[in-house]
N, C-alpha and C positions, 0 to 999 in steps of 0.2 A: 453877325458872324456866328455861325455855328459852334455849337458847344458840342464835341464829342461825350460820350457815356466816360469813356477812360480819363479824362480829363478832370473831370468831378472829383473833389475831396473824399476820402473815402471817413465814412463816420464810424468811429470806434466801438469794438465790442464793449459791454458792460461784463465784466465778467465777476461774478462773486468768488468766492473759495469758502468752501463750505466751514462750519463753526471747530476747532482742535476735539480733538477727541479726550475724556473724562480719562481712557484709560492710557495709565501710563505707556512709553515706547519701547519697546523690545520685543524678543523671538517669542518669551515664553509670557508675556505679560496679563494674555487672557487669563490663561491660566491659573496662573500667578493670582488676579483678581477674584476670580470665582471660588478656589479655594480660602481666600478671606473671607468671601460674602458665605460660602458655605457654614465655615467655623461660626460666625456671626448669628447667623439664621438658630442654628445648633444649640448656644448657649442662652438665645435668647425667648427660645420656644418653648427652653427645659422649665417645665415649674420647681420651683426647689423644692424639698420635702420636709416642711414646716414642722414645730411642736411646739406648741402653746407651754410657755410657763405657767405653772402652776398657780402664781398670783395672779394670772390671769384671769382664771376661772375660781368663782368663791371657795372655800375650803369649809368644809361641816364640822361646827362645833357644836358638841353638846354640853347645856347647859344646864344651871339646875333650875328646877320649876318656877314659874315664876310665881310670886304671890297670889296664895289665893283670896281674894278678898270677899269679905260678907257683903250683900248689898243694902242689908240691914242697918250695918255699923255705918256706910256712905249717905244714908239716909238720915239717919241723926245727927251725920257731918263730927263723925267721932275721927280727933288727928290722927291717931295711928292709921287709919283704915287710910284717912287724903294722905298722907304722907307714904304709904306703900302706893296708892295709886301714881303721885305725880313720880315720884321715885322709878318706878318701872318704864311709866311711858316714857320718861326721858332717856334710859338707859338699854333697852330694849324695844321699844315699842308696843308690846301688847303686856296684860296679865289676865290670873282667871279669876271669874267671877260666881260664888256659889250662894246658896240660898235669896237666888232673885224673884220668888213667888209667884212661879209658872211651875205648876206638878209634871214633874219627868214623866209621866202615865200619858197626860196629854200630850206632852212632844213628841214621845214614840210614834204614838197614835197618828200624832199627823207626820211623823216622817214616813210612816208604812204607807198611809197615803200619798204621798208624793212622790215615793217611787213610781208610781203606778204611770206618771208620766212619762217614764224613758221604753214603757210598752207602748207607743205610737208606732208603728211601722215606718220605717225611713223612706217610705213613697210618700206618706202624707206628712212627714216635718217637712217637706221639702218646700209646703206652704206657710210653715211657721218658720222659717231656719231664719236669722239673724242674717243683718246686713249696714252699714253706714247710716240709712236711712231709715232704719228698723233695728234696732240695738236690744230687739227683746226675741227671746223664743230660742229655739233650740244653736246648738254651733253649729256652722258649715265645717264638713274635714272630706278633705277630697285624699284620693290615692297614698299613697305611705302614711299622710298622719293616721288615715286612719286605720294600719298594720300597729300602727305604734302607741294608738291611743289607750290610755291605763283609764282612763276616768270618761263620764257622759256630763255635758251639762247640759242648762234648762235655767235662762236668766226670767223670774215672772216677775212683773211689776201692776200694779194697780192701774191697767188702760184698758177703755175700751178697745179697741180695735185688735187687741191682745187675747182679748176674752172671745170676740166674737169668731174668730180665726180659731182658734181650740175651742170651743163647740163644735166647728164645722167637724176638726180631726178627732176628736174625744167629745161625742155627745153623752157617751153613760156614766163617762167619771171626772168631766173636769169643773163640774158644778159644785158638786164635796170637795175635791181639793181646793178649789181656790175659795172656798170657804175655812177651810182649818187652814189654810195659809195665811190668808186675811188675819183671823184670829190670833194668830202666832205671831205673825210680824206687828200687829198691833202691843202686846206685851212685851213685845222686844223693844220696840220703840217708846214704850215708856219706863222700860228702864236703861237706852241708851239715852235720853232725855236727861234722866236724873242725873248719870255718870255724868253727860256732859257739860250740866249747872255745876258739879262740882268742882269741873277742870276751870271754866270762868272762873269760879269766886277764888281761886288760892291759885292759879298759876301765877306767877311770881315777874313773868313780862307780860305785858298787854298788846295787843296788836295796834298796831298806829291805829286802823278803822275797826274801831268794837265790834260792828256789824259788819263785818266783811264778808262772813262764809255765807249769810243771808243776804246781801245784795247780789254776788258772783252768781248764787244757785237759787232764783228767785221760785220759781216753778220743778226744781229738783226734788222728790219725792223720796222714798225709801224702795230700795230694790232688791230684790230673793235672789238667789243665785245657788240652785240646787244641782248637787255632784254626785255621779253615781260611780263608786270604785270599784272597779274588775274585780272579779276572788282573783283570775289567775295573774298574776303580777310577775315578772324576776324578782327577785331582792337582790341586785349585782347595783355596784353604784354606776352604771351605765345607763340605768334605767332613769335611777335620780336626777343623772346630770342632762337625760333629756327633758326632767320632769323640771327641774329648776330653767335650764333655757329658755323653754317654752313660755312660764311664770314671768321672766325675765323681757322677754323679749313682748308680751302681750299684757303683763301689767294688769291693771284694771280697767274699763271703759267708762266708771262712773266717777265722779270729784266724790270725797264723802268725809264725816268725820271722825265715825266710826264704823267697825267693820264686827259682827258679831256671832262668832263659828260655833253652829249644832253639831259638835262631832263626839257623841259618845262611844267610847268604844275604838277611837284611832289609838295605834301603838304608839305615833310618832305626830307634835306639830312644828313643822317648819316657819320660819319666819325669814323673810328676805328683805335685807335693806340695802344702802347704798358700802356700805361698809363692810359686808358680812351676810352669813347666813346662818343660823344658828336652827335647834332644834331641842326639844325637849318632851318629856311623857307628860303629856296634861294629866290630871286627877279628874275621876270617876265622878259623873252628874257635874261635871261642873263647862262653863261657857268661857269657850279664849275669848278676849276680844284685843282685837289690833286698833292702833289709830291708823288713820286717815290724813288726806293732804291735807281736809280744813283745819284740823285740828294742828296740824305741823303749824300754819299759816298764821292762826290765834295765840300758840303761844312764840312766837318771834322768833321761829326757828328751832327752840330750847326740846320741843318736843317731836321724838321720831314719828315719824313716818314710816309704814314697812307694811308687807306683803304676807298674807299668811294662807297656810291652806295644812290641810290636816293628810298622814298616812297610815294606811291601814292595812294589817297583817296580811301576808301570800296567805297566809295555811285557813282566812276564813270559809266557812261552809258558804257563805251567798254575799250576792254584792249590799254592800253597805251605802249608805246613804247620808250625806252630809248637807248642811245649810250654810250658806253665810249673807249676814242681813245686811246691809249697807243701810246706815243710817245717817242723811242726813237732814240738819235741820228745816223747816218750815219757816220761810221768811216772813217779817214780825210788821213788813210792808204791803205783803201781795195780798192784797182783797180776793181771789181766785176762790174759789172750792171744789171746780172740777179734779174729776177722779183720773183723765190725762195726765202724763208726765214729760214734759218737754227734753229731750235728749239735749245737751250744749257739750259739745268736744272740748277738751284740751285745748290753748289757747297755743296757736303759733310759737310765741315764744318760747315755752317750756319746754324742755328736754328730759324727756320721762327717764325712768328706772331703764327698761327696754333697749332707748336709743343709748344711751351712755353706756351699755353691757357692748351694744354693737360697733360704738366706735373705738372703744377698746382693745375690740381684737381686731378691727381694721386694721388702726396702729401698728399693735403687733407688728400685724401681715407685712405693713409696709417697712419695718422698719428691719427685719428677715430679708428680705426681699435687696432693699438698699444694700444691706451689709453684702450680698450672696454677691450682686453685681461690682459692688469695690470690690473685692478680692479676685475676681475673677477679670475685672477692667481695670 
């Protein structure tokens, strides 16, 4: 029997209904919406207009000189001389050091040379400039820093391929300089040596590993670090606080256990710790020296740590010229004698001077920030 078409069940549509709509139902509701998301957008695009407290950012105090100590008297390990030495380093971190038996005639002599290397042309440092991988020779300073730069530097260390590279760029003068440099960092280093037997024999905590600073910097060497400061300077403290940031934020690149500043003739030296920043007139012919991380780490914390750099008057007639030696020790393990020096960075772990300044005023930021959006949400 036939089956008509009209007969056939008819199969039902599937019909969806599309998903409700986010926005609420009424005449004026778009509206209504987009004036939230408006205001929303508005408040949350605005940056607030931040100001850093005060305790923020270090505050300069001046202080009075720090001991100047004979190197004569630390030598015959006379107490009053160890006793102002450990005294300062714990309480400030550096003091000064006079009659250490290197004649001022010679230092000069080799500071006027060493200037001579910030006459390079900045086409040819551009094959000496400093990098990760290369931690010696001139700074890299690209656009604004270098509007803002107050100072030049020039990190030398005792490597071939350091020397051989400044030949290429200074064939007629970097054979005498790095000869009166040698010289000089030689004499400096043995009387950072001396200082440093004294801090061993009479710091009052030992380090858990006696030999610590010598195992950590087996192949770490002694490293120059020459500053050449602009005559024309501001003196506003705006200048300072880019000159300490920068300090701050960049630290040192070498472990060390002392640090030993040529700066005759600076009006002012700074010294930067985690606590503070202080500052005072060093005395004529005579050497700051700061401690170093190794030396914090030898004596169990008791001794600071801290950053120092020298400044020097707007009204001089020409740029002046500053040293500072990093000395650290010769490990009492390494059979080595090569004149290389092996670069070894900061260890992951540690949280320098720099990073603790930046997360700091992160904080700040975020905690301005928070507050601006509770009162306004």
């Amino acid at each position: 029997m036939a089956v008509s078409p009209e007969s056939l069940p008819e199969k039902p549509f599937d019909f969806r209904a599309p998903p409700p709509s986010p926005i609420a139902s009424g005449r004026r509701s778009c509206v209504t919406n987009d004036d939230v998301l408006t205001e929303f957008l508005e408040h949350s695009l605005r940056v607030p207009d931040l100001i850093l407290p005060d305790k923020v950012f270090p505050r300069q105090k001046f202080i009075e000189n720090p001991p100047s100590i004979d190197f004569q008297s630390l030598r015959s390990m006379q107490s009053d001389a160890v006793s102002k030495l450990l005294d300062s380093i714990a309480t400030i971190g550096c003091f000064q050091l006079v009659n250490y038996g290197v004649p001022i005639e010679f230092i000069n002599s080799t500071m006027a040379t060493a200037g001579g290397v910030f006459g390079v042309s900045s086409e040819k440092r551009a094959a000496v400039t400093r990098s990760p991988e290369k931690p010696f020779g001139f700074e890299e300073v690209h656009g604004e820093e270098e509007e803002n730069e107050f100072s030049e530097e020039f990190v030398w260390c005792r490597d071939e391929s350091l020397k051989q590279e400044m030949e290429g760029v200074w064939p007629l003068g970097y054979s005498k300089f790095s000869e009166k440099i040698e010289t000089l960092m030689l004499d400096m280093e043995k009387v950072a040596e001396k200082i440093l037997q004294v801090v061993r024999e009479n710091s009052e905590r030992k380090s858990m590993n006696g030999n610590c600073m010598e195992q950590e910097q087996e192949n770490v060497g002694s490293v120059c670090y020459l500053y050449r400061h602009c005559r024309d300077v501001p003196a506003d403290s705006s200048s300072l606080r880019y000159d300490v940031i920068r300090m701050l934020i960049r630290g040192v690149d070498f472990s060390h256990a002392l640090c030993l500043h040529i700066c005759d003739g600076a009006s002012e030296f700074h010294v930067y710790s985690k606590k503070g920043w202080v500052s005072f007139t060093p005395d004529k012919d005579a050497i700051v020296i700061t401690a170093g991380d190794q030396i914090q780490a030898f004596g169990g914390g008791q001794l600071k740590h801290v950053i120092g750099r020298p400044i020097f008057k707007t009204d001089q007639k020409e740029d002046c010229i500053s040293m500072a030696v990093l000395y650290s020790p010769p490990s009492i393990t390494s059979s080595s004698s090569s004149s290389s020096i092996t670069y070894i960075p900061e260890k992951g772990k540690t949280i320098s001077l720099g990073q603790q300044f930046m997360i700091a005023i992160f904080l700040t930021l975020l905690y301005h920030f928070l507050v601006y959006v509770y009162k306004k949400f």
